[in-house]
LOKE-761833 format. One record per residue (C-alpha): residue in three letters; x, y, z. Coordinates in pm, whole numbers, plus 32768, in hexadecimal, padded with zeros to 4 digits. Layout:
N
alaXYZ
...
END
This chain:
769
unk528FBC47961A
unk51DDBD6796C2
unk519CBC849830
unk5193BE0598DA
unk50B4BE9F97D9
unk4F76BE6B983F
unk4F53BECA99CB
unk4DFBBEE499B0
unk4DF8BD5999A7
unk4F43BCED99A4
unk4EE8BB8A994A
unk4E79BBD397F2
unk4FCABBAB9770
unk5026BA82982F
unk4ED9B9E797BA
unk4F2EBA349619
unk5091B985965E
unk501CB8439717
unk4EFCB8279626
unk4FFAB8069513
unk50F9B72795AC
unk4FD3B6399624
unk4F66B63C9495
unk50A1B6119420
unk50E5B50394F4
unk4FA5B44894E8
unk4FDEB427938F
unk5126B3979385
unk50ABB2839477
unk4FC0B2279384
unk508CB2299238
unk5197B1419346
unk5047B065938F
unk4FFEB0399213
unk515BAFE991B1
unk51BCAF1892D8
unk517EAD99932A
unk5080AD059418
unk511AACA79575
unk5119AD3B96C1
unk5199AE7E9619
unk5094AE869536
unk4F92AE849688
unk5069AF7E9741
unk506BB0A395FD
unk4F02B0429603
unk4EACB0D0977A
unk4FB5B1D6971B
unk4EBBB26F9612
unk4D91B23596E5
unk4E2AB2FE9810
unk4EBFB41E970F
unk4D48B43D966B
unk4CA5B45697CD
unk4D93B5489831
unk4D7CB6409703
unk4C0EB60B971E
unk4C18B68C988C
unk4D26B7A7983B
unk4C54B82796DB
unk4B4BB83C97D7
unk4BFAB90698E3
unk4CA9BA0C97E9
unk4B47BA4C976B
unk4AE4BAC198BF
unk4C14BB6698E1
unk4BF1BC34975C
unk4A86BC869784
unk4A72BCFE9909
unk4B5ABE329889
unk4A9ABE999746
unk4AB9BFAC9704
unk4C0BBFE99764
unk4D08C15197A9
unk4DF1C1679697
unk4EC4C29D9716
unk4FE8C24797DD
unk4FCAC35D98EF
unk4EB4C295999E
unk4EFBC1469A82
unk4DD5C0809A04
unk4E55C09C986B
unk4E82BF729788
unk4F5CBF8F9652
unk4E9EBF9D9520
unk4F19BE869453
unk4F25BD779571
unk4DC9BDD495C0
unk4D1FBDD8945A
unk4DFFBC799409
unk4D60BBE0953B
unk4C0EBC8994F0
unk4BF5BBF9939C
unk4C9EBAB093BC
unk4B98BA4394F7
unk4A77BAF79435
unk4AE0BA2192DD
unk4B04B8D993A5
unk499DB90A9421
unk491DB96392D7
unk4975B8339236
unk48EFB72E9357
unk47BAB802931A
unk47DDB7BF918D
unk4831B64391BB
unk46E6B63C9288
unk460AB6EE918A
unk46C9B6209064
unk4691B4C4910E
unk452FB5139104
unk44CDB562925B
unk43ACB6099240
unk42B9B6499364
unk415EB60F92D6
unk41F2B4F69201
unk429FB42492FA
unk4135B3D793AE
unk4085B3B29282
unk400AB2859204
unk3EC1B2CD9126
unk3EEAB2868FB6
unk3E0AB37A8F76
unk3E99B49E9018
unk3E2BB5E08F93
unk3F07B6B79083
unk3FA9B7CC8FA1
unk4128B7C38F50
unk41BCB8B59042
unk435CB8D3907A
unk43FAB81691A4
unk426BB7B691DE
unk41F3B6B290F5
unk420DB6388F87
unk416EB5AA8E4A
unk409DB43F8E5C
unk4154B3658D6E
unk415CB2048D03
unk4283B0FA8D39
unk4370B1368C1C
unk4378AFC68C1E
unk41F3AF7D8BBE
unk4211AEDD8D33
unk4089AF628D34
unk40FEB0028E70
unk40A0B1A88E85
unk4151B2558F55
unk41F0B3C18F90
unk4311B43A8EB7
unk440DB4558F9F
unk43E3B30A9026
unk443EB22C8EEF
unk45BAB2198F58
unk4547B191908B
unk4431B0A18FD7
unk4512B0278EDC
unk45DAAF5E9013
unk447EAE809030
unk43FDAEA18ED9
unk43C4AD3D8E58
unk4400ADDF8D03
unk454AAE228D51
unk4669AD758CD8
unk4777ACFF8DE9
unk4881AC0B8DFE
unk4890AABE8EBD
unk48AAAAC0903B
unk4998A9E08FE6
unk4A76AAB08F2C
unk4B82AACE9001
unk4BA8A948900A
unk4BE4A9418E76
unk4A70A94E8E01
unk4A7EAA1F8CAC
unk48FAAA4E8C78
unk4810AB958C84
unk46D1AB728C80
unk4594AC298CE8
unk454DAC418E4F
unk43FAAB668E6F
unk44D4AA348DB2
unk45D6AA148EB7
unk452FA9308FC2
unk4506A86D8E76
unk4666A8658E0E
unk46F2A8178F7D
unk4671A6BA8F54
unk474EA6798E2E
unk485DA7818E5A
unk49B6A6F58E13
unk4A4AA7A68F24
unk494AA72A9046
unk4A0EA6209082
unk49A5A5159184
unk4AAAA429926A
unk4A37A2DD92C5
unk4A2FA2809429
unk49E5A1299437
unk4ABBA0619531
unk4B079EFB958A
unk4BD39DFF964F
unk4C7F9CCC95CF
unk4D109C0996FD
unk4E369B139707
unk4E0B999096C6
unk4E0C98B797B9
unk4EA5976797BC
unk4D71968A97C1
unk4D29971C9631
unk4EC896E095DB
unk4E2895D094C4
unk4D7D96A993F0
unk4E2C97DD940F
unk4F589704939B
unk4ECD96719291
unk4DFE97C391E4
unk4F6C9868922A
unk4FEA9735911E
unk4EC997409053
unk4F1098538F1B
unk4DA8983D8ED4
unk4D2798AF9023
unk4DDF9A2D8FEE
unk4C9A9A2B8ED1
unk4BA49A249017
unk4B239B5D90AF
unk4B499B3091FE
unk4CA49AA991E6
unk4D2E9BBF9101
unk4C7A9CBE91DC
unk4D3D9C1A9300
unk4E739C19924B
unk4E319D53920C
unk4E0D9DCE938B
unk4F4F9D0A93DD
unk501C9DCF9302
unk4F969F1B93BD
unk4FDB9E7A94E9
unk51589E0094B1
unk51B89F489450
unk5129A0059551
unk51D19F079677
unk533B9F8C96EB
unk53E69EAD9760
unk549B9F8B984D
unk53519FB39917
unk534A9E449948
unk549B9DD39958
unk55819F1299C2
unk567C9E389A47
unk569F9D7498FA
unk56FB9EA29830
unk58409EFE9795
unk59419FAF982B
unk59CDA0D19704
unk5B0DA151973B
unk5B82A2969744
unk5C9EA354979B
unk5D2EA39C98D6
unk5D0FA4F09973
unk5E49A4AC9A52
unk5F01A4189934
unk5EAAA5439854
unk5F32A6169970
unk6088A57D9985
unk609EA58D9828
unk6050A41D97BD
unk5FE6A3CE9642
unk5EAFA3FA95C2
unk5E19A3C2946F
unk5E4FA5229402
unk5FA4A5909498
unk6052A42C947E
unk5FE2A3E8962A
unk5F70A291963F
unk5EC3A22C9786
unk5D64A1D597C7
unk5C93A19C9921
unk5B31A0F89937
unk59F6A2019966
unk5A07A1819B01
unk5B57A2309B0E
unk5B29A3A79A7C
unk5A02A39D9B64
unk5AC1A3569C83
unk5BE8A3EF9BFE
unk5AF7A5619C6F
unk5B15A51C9DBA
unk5CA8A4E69DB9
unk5D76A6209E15
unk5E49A6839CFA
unk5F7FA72E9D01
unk5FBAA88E9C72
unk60B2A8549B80
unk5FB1A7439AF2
unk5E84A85B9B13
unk5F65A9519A53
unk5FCDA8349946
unk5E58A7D79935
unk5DF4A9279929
unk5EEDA99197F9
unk5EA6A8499733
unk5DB5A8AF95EB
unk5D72A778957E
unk5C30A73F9629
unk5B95A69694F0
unk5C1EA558957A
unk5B2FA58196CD
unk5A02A4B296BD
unk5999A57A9815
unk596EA6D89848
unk58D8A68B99CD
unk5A3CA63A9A21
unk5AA6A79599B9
unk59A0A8039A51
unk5998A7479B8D
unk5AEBA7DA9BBE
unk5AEFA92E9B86
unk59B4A9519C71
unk5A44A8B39D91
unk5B53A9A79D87
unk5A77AAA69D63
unk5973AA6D9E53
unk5AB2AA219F51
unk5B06AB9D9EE9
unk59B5AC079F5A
unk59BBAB6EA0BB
unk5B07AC24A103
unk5ABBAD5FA0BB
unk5960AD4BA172
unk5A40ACB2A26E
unk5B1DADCFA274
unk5A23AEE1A262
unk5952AE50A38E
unk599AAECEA4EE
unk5A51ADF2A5EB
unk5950ADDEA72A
unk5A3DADF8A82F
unk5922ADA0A948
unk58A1AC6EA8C6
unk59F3ABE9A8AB
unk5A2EAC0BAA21
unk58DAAB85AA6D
unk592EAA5EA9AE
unk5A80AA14AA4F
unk59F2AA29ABB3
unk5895A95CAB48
unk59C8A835AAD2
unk5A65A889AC20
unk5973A841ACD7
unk58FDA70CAC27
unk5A52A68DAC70
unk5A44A6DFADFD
unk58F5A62EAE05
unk5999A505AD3B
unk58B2A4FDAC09
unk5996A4CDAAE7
unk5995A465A974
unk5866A430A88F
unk5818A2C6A8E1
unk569EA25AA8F5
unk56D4A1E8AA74
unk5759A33EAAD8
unk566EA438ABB0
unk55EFA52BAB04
unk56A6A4FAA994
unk555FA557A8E0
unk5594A6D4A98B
unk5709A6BBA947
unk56AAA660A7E3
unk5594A74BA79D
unk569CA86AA826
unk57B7A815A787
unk5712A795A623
unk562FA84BA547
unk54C3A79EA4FE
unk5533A6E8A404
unk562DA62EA49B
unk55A8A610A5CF
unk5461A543A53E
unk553DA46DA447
unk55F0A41CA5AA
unk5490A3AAA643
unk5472A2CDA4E3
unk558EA21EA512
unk55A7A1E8A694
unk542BA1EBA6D4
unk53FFA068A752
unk5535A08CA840
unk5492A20AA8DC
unk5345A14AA912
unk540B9FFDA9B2
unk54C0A0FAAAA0
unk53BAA1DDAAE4
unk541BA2E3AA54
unk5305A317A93F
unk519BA2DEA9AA
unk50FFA1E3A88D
unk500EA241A7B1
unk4EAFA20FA856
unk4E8EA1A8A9E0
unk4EA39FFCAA0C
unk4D31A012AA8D
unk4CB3A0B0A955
unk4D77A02AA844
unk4CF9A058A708
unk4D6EA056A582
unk4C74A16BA513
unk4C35A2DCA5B1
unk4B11A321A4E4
unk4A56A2ACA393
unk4AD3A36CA269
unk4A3EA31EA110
unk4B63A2CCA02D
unk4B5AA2669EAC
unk4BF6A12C9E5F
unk4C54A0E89CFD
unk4D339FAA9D3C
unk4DCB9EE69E35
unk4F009F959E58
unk4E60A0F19E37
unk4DD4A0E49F85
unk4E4EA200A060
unk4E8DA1F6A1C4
unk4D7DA2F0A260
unk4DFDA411A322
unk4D76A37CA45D
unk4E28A23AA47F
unk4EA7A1E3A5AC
unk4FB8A0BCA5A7
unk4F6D9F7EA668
unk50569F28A789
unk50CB9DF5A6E8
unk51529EA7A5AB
unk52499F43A642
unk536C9E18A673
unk54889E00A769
unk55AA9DD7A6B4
unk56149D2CA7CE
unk553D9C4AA7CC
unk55439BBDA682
unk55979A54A62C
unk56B299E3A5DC
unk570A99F2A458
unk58309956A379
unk589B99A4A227
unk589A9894A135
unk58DB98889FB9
unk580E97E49EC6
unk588897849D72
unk582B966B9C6B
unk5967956E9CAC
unk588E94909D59
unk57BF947C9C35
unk58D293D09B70
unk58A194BA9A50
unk599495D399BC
unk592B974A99B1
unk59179752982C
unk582495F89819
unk571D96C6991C
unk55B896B9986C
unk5599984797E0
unk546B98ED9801
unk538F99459728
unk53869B0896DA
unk52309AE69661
unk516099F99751
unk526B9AD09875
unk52219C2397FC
unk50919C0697CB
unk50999B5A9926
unk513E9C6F99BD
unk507B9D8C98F5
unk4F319CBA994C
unk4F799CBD9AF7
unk4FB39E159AF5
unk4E689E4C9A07
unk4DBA9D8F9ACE
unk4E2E9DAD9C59
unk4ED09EE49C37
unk501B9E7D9C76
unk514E9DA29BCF
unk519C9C539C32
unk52609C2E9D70
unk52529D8C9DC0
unk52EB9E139EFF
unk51D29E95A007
unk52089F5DA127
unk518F9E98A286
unk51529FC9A340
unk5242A108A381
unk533FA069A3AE
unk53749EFBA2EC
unk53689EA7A1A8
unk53029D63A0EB
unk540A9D6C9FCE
unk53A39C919EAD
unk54489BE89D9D
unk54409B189C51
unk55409AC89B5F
unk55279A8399F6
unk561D99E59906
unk55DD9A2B978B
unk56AD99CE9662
unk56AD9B4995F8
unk57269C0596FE
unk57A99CE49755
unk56A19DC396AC
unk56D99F2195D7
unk5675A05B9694
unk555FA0999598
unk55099F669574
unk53AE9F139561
unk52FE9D9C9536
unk52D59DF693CC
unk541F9E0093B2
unk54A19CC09487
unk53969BC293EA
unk540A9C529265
unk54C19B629215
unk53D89A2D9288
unk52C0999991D1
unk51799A3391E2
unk50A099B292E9
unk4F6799F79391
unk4F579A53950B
unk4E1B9AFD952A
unk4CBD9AA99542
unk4BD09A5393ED
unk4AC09B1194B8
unk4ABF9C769527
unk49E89D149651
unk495B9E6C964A
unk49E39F699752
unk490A9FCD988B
unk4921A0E89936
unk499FA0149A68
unk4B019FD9998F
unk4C10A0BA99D7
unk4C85A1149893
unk4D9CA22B98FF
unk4EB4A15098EE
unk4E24A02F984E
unk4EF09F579773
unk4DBB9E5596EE
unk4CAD9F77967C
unk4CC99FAB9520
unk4C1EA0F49469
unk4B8EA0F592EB
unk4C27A25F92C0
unk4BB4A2AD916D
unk4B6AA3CF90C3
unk49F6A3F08FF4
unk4931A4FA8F3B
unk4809A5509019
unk4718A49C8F34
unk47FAA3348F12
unk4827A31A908B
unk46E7A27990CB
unk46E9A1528FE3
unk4851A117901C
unk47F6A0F0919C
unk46BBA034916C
unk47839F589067
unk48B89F0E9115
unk488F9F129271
unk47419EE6926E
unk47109DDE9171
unk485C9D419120
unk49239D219264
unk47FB9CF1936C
unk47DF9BD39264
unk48E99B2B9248
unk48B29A65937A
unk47E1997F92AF
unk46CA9A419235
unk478A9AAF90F9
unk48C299D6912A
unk485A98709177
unk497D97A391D9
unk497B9602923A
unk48D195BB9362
unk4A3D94D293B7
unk4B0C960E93BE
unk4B3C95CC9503
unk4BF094A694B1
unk4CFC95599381
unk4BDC95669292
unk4C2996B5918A
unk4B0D967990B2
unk4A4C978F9082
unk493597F48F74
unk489A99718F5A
unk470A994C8F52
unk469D9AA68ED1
unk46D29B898D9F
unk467A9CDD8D46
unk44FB9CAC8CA6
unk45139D618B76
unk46629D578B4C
unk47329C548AA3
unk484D9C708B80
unk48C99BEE8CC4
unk49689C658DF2
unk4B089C7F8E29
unk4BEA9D108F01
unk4D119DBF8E6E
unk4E4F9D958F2F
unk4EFF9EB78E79
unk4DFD9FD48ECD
unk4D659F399004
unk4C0D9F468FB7
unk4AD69E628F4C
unk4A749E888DCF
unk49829E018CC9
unk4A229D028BD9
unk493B9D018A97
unk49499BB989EB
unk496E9B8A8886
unk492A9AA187BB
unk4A2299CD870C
unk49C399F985AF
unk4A019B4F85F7
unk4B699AF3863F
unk4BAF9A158529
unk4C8C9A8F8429
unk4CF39BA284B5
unk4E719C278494
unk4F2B9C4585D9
unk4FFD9D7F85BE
unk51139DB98682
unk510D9F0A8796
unk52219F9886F6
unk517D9F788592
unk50239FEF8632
unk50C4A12C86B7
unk51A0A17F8575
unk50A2A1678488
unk4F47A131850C
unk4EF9A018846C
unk4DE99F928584
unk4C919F7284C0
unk4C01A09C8556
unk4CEEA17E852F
unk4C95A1B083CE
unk4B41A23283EE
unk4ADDA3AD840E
unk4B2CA4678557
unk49ADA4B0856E
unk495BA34A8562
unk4A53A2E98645
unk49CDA4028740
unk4878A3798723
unk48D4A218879A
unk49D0A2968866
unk489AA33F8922
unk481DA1D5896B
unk4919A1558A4C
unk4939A1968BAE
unk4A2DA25C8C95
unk4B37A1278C91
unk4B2EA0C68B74
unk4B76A22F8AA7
unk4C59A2568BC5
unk4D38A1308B46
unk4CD8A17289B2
unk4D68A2CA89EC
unk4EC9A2008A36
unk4EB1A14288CB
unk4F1DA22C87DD
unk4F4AA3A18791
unk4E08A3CC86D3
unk4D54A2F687D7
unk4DCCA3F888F2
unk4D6FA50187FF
unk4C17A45987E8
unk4BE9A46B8981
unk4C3FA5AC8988
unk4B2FA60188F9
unk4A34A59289F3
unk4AECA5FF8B2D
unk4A17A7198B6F
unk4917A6318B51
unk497DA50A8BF5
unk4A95A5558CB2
unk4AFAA6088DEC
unk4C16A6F18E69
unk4CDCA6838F82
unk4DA9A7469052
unk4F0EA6F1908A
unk4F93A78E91CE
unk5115A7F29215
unk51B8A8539394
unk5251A97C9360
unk534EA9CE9478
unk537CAB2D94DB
unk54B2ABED9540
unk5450ABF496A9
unk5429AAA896AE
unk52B9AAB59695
unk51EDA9B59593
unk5099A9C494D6
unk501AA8CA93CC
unk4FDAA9A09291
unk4F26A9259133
unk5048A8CD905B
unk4F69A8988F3C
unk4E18A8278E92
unk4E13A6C58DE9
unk4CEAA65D8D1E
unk4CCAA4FA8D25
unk4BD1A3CD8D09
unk4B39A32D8E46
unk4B54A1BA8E7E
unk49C2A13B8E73
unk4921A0748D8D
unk47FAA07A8CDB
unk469CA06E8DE2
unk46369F0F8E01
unk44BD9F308E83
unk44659DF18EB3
unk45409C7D8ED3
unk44C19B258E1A
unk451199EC8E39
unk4622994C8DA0
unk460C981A8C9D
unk46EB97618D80
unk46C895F48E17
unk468095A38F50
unk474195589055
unk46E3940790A4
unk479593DE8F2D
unk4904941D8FB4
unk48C0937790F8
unk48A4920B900E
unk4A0992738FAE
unk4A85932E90D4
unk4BB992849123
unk4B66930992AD
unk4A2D924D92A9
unk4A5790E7933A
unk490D9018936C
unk48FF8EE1940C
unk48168DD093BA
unk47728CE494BD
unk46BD8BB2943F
unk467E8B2A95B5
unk453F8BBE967A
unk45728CA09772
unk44B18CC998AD
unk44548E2498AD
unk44618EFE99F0
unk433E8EBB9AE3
unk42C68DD69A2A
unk42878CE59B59
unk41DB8DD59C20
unk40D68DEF9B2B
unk40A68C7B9ACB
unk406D8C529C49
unk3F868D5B9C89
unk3ECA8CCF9B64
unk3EB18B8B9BEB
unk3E468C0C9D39
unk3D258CA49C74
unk3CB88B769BE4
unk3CCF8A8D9D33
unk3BF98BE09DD2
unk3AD68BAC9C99
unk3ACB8A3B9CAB
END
């Protein structure tokens, strides 16, 4: 390898063999970055290369030094300062080459020194090498004139230039030329918008039980907006309620085998054992000692398939080997044989001056603690025996009895709720928190059940989940805290809370949400008709009445289908755009919608299936008349639906009529329907991502695109301005309203004040006369 033949610098050698290695291996960190996945690995090649590429940098740098300082070397051997000939000219010409070439890539990217200050169009500096160049024109008739070696560079801001979409990465297809793409963005399929618009919908109260009962009755009222918008937000809500958050001492207990039982070789589903033990008792079942015959049996067993757990394994094989630890730190620390003798005669001599034991009215058990306790310890014993230290004397209270106070010092502190409050850091305990035991009152234990009441366990009125779950979701949305939760008094007492509920369906599933309890029950209505916006004063972190719109728009539908819906449509529902009977109050479901689309002949619906507002046209019935009803399965097998006879390109031209929805939902008729759509997606549609967690070997995660979906968004056709329905007035159903009760009086009635003012009059005329 020749490391001795070259003493007139010995490193040029060294410097040829570490270049090569630090090539070599700089590139196969970089064909491992290509091939590999993204991850913490992925980050960590990453630095790798960045380090390897500084390093050569620095090293090509150095063994130039090193190659040049000795030019021209001694090639004979007989004298001390030689260099061998072939090391030498290998070094020589592979440094010389390598400098060559960064000169080359700078002359061939143009970097010329008159040229790169130039900017006259009219330069008449003559072409020189490595000095300046030619006056041309923009390949792209750009009407820009610039220098010749510049046009790679002006072809990245040529608005001549064709480019693709910014948005190609997100599924866009489309190239276009550069000065068209702030054009394009505003109706590129793959600028994709998310609406943000949020609500809440609060529980109802029982002074509107009437009407909410009857509209839940009513099959017609599901027709009304604001009731199938509510309907709608109930659903979200009833499956997004667990009913182990509320209720976790209603839920169902699943069994599972036995750890102990598996041990001792008891059945089990798989090798014919056959004992089972609640969840309560493999948890506790960690903290039992087992034997080691039944750690050996558990140990050899290889049917863990039948182990719900793996934290009991777990639990157990980490005790033992944490237990492992502490002896052989044990063992390896040094026995102190001073401190044990100072510790004998310090309990010596507490004995001869006759202060024994740990109890709170010993002298001086808070040094004997703090000595023979670590911190720990020694502060949970002040915890526990803190009233009785202070009652004896031992333990100074917290502030003098002259300047008692709750409150060191103002702190600012941010409260959210009531129960978020935080103690501050200077509190200081009043004397009166801190009870005597001894001095409490008397107390007896009584039991309370329901024989006095004369009725049997089974006969008990039930509660309601419903009404008892939005109650309990409501007090903690709105006080920050459940119902009959247990609060601490001070440091040392605690307020412990409770309330009991008896339901029909318990004991509930694990999983179990609302949704799922309430399946099986008629559909009713337990949230408001009317919605309020959010402020920014609502906490919506872990809010369980804010509701979100959430959908997906091309850039250039998302205003009308926010200035439509939410703007238009459900601010006016409240009896702008939905008018319901002034008697609703009293079970009244009459409602009548005052305003159409102008222009349109079509009306406004909300469609349960797709959870969204849409324009109903609506056709006349002579249009309808003698038609023939087909059948779906005869519409799919052989097209028979009217249109499906006419040319593709006619059916693409009327296709290119109808909005978003509805060639979402034509696109789901037929084959030659979808085939239709298809054609305008690039036009009308818009690519959504779909996203996929992809879990690592090292037990990292990281979302990653699964795939592109082009799709249709949800909005309807821009409504620009609202007209007045052809409807009657209300005063017309209020003749008929079955809620509307007059009563007639045929007998005068003295209106109010009515006396007053017949007096003062007459006092007037009396005064003129």
């Amino acid at each position: 390898m020749h490391l001795g033949s070259c003493p007139a610098q010995p490193y040029i050698p060294i410097y040829l063999i570490v270049l090569g290695v630090s090539s070599l291996f700089g590139l196969f960190l970089t064909y491992t970055q290509d091939s590999g996945e993204e991850g913490s690995v992925h980050v960590l090649i990453s630095a790798s290369i960045s380090v390897v590429q500084v390093f050569t940098l620095c090293w090509f740098i150095s063994g130039t030094v090193w190659v040049y300082s000795i030019y021209p070397p001694n090639y004979s051997t007989s004298d001390d300062k030689y260099c061998q000939r072939t090391v030498y000219q290998f070094a020589l010409y592979f440094t010389s080459l390598c400098w060559l070439l960064v000169k080359g890539s700078r002359i061939l990217a143009g970097q010329h020194q008159h040229c790169d200050k130039c900017y006259d169009i009219h330069c008449q500096t003559p072409v020189e090498a490595e000095v300046s160049c030619v006056v041309v024109k923009c390949p792209k008739n750009c009407s820009a004139t610039l220098h010749m070696c510049k046009e790679e560079e002006h072809l990245l801001l040529c608005p001549n230039e064709k480019v693709p979409c910014l948005n190609a990465d997100y599924g866009c297809p489309f190239t276009m030329l550069r000065h068209r793409l702030a054009k394009h963005l505003e109706v590129c399929p793959a600028s994709v918008v998310c609406c943000s618009q949020e609500w809440n919908r609060w529980p109802v109260s029982d002074a509107n039980v009437a009407f909410y009962r009857n509209v839940s009755g009513d099959p017609r009222a599901e027709g009304h907006l604001d009731v199938a918008t509510a309907l709608r937000d109930q659903e979200l809500l009833f499956r997004s309620i667990k009913m182990k958050n509320i209720f976790p001492e209603l839920m169902e207990v699943i069994e599972e085998p036995a750890l102990r039982d598996l041990a001792t070789g008891g059945t089990s589903p798989v090798d014919g054992l056959g004992s089972s033990s609640t969840e309560s008792d493999c948890v506790g079942m960690e903290d039992e000692e087992l034997s080691q015959e039944e750690r050996e049996a558990l140990a050899k067993n290889g049917n863990v398939e039948s182990l719900q757990k793996y934290r009991s394994w777990e639990g157990m094989f980490r005790k033992e080997m944490r237990g492992c630890d502490q002896t052989v730190k044990n063992l390896d620390k040094p026995t102190d044989s001073s401190n044990s003798h100072r510790e004998t005669r310090d309990s010596h001599q507490s004995l001869e001056n006759g202060a024994t034991g740990l109890a709170p009215w010993q002298d001086g058990v808070l040094e004997r603690v703090r000595k023979e306790f670590n911190s720990a310890e020694s502060t949970m014993y002040m915890v526990h025996n803190g009233a009785m230290l202070i009652d004896f004397g031992q333990l100074a209270a917290c502030t003098p009895r002259e300047r008692d106070f709750v409150y060191g010092n103002l702190e600012p502190i941010a409260v959210q709720s009531v129960r978020s409050f935080n103690v501050p850091t200077s509190y200081r305990a009043k004397r009166h928190h801190l009870k005597d035991p001894t001095r409490n009152v008397k107390k007896t234990h009584q039991s309370v059940d329901t024989t006095d009441l004369g009725v049997s366990v089974e006969d008990l009125p039930k509660s309601d989940e419903v009404s008892a779950t939005l109650l309990c979701s409501l007090e903690n949305e709105l006080r920050g805290h459940q119902i009959s939760e247990s609060a601490g008094a001070d440091g040392l007492y605690v307020d412990v809370g409770t309330q009991t509920y008896h339901f029909s369906s318990a004991p509930f599933r694990p999983d179990a949400s609302l949704a799922d309890v309430t399946a099986d029950k008629p559909t009713a209505l337990h949230l408001h008709i009317q919605a309020e916006s959010v402020t920014r004063r609502h906490n919506k972190t872990n809010s369980a009445f804010n509701y979100m719109c959430g959908r997906f728009f091309r850039r250039d539908e998302y205003h009308s289908h926010f200035k439509n819906t939410h703007s238009d449509i459900q601010a006016g529902v409240n009896g702008w755009m939905e008018h319901r009977c002034p008697l609703a109050y009293l079970g009244c479901t009459f409602s009548q919608t005052r305003l159409h689309p102008a222009g349109h002949r079509a009306v406004i619906k909300y469609c349960q299936a797709l959870s969204t507002f849409a324009l109903r046209p609506v056709v006349s019935s002579s249009l309808c008349e003698g038609g023939e009803t087909l059948s779906p399965l005869q519409n799919r097998a052989r097209n028979l639906d009217p249109l499906s006879g006419l040319p593709c390109e006619v059916l693409r031209h009327i296709a290119g009529y109808l909005d978003s929805l509805t060639l979402s939902q034509l696109a789901k008729v037929s084959r030659l329907m979808r085939e239709v759509c298809t054609t305008l997606l690039q036009e009308r549609g818009m690519v959504s991502l779909k996203w996929k967690k992809k879990t690592y070997s090292h037990g990292g995660t990281s979302w990653r695109c699964r795939e592109k979906v082009w799709e249709f968004s949800c909005g309807f056709s821009t409504v620009d301005r609202w007209s007045f329905s052809d409807t009657p007035s209300m005063a017309e159903h209020l003749k008929a309203c079955s809620f509307y009760q007059r009563e007639e009086r045929r007998e005068p009635v003295a209106l109010a004040c009515l006396e007053e003012v017949t007096e003062k009059r007459g006092e007037r005329i009396k005064h003129k006369r």
